[in-house]
Z-matrix of the N, CA and C atoms (Angstrom, degrees):
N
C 1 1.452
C 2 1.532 1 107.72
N 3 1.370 2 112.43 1 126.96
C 4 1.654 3 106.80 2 172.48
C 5 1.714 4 100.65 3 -116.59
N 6 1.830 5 96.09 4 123.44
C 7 1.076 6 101.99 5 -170.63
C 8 1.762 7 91.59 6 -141.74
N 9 1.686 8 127.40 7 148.72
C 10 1.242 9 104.92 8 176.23
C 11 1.219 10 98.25 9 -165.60
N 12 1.720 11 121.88 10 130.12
C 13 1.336 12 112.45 11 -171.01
C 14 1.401 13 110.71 12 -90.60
N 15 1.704 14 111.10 13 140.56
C 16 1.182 15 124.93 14 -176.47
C 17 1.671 16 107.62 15 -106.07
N 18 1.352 17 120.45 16 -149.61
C 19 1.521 18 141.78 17 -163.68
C 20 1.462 19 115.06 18 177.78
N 21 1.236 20 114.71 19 113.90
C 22 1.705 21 111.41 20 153.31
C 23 1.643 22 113.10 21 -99.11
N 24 1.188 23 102.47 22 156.15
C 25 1.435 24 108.06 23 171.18
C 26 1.355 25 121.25 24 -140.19
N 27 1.435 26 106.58 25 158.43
C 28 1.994 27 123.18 26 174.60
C 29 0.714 28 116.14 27 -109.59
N 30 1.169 29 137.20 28 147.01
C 31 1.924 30 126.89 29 -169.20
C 32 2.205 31 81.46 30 -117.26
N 33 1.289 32 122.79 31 109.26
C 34 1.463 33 104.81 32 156.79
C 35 1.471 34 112.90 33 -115.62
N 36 1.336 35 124.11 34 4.72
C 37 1.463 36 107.10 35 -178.01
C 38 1.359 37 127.99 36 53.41
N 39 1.341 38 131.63 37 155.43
C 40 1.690 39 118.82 38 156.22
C 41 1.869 40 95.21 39 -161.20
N 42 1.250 41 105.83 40 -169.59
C 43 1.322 42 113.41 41 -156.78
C 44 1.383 43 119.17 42 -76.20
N 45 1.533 44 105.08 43 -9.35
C 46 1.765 45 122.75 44 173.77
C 47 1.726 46 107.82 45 -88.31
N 48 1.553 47 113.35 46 -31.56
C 49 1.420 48 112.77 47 175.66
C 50 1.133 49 99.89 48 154.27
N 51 1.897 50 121.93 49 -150.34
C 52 1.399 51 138.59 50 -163.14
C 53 1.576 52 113.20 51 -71.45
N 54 1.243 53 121.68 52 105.97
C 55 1.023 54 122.41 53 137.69
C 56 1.513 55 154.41 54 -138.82
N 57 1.552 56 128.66 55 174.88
C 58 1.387 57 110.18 56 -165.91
C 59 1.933 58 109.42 57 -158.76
N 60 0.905 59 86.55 58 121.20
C 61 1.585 60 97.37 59 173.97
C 62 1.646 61 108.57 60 -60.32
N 63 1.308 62 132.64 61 120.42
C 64 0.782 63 132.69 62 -172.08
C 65 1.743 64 115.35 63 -145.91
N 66 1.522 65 134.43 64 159.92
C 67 1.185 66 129.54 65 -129.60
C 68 1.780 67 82.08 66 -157.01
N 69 1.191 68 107.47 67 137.57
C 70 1.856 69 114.99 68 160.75
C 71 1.336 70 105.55 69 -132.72
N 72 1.672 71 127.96 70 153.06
C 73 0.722 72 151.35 71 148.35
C 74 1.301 73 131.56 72 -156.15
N 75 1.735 74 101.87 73 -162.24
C 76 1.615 75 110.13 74 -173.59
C 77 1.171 76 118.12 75 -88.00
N 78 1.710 77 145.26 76 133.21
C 79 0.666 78 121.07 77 166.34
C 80 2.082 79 119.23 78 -119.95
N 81 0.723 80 148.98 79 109.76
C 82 1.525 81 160.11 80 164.94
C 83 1.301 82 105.72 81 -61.85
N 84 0.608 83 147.68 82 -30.54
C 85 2.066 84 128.38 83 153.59
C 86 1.395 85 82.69 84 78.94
N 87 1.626 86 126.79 85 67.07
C 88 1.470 87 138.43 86 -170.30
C 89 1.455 88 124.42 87 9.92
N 90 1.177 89 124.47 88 40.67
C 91 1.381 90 130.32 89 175.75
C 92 1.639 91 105.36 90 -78.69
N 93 1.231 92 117.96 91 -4.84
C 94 1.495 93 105.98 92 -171.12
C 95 1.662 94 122.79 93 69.48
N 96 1.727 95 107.29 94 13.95
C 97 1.269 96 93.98 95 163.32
C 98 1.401 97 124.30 96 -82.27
N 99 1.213 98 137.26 97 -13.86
C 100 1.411 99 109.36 98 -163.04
C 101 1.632 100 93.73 99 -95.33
N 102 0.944 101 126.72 100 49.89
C 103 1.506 102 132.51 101 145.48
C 104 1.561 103 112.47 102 -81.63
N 105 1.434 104 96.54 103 -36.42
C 106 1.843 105 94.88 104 179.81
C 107 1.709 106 113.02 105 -76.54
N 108 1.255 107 125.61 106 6.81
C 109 1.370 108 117.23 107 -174.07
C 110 1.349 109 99.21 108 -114.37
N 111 1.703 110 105.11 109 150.72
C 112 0.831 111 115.87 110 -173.35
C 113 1.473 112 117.74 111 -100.82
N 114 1.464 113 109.73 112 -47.35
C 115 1.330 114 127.37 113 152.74
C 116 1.842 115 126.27 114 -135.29
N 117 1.352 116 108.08 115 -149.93
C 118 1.837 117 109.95 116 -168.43
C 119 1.325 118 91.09 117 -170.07
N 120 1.383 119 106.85 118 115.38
C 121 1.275 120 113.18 119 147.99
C 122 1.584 121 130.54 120 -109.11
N 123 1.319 122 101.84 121 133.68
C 124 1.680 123 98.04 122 -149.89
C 125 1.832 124 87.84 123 -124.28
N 126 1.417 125 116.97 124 136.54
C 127 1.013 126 148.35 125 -168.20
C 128 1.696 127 114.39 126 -126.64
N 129 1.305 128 90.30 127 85.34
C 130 1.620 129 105.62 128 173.77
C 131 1.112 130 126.82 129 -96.47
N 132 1.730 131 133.99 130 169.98
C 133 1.289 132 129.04 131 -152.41
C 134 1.536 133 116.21 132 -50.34
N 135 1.563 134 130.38 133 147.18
C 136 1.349 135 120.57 134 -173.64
C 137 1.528 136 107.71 135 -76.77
N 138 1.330 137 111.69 136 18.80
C 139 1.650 138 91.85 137 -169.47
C 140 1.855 139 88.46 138 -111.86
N 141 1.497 140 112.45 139 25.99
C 142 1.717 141 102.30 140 -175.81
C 143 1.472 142 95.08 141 -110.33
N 144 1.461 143 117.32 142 168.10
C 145 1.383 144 114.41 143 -167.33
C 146 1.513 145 89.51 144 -81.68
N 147 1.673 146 130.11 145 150.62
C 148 1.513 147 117.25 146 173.46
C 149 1.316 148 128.76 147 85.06
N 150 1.649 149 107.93 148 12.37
C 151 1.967 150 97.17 149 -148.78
C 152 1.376 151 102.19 150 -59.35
N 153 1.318 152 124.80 151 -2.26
C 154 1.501 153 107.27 152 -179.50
C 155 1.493 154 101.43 153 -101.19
N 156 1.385 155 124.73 154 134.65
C 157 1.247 156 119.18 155 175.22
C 158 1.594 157 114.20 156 -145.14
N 159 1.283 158 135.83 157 145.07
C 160 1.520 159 127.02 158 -159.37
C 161 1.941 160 88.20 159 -113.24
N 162 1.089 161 96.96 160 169.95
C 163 1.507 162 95.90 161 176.54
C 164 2.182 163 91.72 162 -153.80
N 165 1.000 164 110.86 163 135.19
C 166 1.588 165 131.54 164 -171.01
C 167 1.148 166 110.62 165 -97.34
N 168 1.728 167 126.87 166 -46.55
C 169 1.130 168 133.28 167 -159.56
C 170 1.546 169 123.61 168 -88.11
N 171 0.676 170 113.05 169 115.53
C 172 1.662 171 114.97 170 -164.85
C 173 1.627 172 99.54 171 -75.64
N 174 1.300 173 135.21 172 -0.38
C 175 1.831 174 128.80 173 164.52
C 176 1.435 175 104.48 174 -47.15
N 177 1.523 176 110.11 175 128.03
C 178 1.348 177 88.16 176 155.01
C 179 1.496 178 108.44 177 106.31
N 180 1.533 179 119.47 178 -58.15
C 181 1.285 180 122.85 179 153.48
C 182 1.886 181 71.42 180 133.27
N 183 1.389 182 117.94 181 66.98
C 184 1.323 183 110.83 182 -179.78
C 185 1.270 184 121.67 183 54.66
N 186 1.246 185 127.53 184 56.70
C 187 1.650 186 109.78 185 -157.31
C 188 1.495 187 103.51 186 -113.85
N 189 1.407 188 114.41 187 147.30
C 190 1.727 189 132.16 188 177.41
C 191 1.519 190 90.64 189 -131.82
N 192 1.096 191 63.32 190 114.96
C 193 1.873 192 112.68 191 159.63
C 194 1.939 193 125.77 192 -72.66
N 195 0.916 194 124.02 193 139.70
C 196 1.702 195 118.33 194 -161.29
C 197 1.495 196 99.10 195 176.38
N 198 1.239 197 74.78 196 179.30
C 199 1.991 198 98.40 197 179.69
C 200 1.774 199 120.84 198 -147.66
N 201 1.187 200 127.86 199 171.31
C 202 1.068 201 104.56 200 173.56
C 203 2.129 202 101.81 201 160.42
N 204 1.153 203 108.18 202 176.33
C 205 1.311 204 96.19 203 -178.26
C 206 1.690 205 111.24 204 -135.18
N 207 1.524 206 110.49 205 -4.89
C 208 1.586 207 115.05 206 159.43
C 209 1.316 208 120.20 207 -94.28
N 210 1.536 209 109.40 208 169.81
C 211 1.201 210 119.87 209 174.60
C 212 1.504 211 105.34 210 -114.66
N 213 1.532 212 106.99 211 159.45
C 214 1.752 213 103.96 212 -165.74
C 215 1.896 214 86.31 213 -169.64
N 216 1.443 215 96.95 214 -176.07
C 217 1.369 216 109.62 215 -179.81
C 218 2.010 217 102.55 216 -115.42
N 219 1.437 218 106.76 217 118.00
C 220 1.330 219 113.85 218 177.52
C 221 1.491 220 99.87 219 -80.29
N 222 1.536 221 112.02 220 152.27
C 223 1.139 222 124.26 221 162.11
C 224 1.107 223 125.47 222 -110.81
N 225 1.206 224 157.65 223 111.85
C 226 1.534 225 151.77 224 135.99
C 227 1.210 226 144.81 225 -54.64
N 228 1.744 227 130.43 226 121.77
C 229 1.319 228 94.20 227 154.87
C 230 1.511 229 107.23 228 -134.59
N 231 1.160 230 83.55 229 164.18
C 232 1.912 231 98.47 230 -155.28
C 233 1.896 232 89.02 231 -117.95
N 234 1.686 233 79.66 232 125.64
C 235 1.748 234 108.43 233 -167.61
C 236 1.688 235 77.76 234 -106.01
N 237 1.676 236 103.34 235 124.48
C 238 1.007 237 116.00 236 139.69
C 239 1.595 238 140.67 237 -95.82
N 240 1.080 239 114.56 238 173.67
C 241 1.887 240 127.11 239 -171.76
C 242 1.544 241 91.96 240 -67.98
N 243 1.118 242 134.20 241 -36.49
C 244 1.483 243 113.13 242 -156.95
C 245 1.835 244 85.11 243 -103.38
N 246 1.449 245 126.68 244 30.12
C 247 1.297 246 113.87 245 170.47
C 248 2.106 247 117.88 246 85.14
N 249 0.721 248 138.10 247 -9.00
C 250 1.251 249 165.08 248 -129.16
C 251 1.645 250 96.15 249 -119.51
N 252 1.212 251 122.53 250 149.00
C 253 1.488 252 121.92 251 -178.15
C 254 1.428 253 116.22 252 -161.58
N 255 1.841 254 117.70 253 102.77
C 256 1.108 255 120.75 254 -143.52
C 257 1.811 256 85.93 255 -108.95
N 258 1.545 257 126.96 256 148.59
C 259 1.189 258 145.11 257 -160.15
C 260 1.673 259 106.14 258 -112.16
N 261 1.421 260 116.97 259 89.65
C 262 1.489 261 98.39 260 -178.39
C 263 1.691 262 106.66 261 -99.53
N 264 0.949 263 110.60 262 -155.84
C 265 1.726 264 114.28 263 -177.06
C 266 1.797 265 97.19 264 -174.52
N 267 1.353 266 102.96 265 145.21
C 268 1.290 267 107.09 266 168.46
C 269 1.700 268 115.24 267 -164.05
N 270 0.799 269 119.70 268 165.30
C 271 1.632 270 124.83 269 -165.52
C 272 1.450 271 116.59 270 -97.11
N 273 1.302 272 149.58 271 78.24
C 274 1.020 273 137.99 272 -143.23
C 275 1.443 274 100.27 273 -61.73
N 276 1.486 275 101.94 274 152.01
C 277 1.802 276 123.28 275 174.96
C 278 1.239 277 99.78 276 -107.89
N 279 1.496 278 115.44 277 122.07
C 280 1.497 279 123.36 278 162.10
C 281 2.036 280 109.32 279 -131.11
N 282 1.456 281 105.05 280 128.73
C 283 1.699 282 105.01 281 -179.03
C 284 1.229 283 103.67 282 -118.26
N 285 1.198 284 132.10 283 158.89
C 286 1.321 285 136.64 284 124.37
C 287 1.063 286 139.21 285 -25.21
N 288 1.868 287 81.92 286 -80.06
C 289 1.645 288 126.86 287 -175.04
C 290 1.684 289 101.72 288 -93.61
N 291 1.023 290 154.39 289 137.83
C 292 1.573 291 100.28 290 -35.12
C 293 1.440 292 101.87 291 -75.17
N 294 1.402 293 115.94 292 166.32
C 295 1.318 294 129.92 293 -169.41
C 296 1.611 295 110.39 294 -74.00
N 297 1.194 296 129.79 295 -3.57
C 298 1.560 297 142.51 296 177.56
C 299 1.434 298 103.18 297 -155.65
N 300 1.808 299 116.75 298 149.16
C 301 1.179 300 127.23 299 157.51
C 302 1.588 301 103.08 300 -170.39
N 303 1.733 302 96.87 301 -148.14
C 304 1.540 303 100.39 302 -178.23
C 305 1.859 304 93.40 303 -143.95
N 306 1.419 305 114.54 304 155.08
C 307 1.525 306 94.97 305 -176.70
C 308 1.461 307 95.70 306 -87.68
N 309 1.273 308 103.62 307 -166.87
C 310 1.613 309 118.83 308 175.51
C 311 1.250 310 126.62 309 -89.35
C-alpha cells in the first residue's frame, strides 16, 4: 500500500506573530489506495484543544483542516475496511517564504 501523510500550508501572520492555516492529509500517489480506508485518526500536538481527532471523509485524501504557529510531528492512524490499522508519522511543514504550498 503506498500511502503517506502530507501538509499544505498558509502563511497569514497577525499582530501577535507567526501564523498559518494549515491542512494534513493522505496522500496515495494515485494507486487507488485510499479507497481501502475507512477512516484516520490523527493525533496532533498535546498542547491543541482535541489533539485527538478522527476524520471519516475520504475528500481530500481524509483531510483535517487547523491552524497553528508550531511545527511538531503528526501522527496518524489510518483504519482500514478490511479492519487493519496502518501507523504513519510525519513532520509538519510550516513556511513563510513562500507564504502557501504543500510539503513533499
Amino acid at each position: 500500500m503506498r500511502l503517506r501523510l502530507r501538509n499544505r500550508w498558509k502563511y497569514i501572520g497577525d499582530n501577535d506573530g507567526d501564523w498559518w492555516k494549515w491542512a494534513v492529509f493522505l496522500d496515495d500517489e494515485g494507486t487507488g489506495d485510499l479507497a481501502q480506508i475507512d477512516s484516520v485518526e490523527y493525533v496532533l500536538h498535546p498542547t491543541f484543544r482535541e489533539p485527538v481527532r478522527e476524520v471519516d471523509d475520504p475528500h481530500d485524501g481524509f483531510m483535517l483542516e487547523t491552524g497553528g504557529w508550531g511545527v511538531f510531528k503528526v501522527k496518524a492512524f489510518v483504519h482500514l475496511n478490511d479492519g487493519e490499522t496502518l501507523k504513519l508519522t510525519h513532520k509538519l511543514v510550516l513556511k513563510d517564504t513562500p507564504e502557501r504550498g504543500v510539503s513533499d
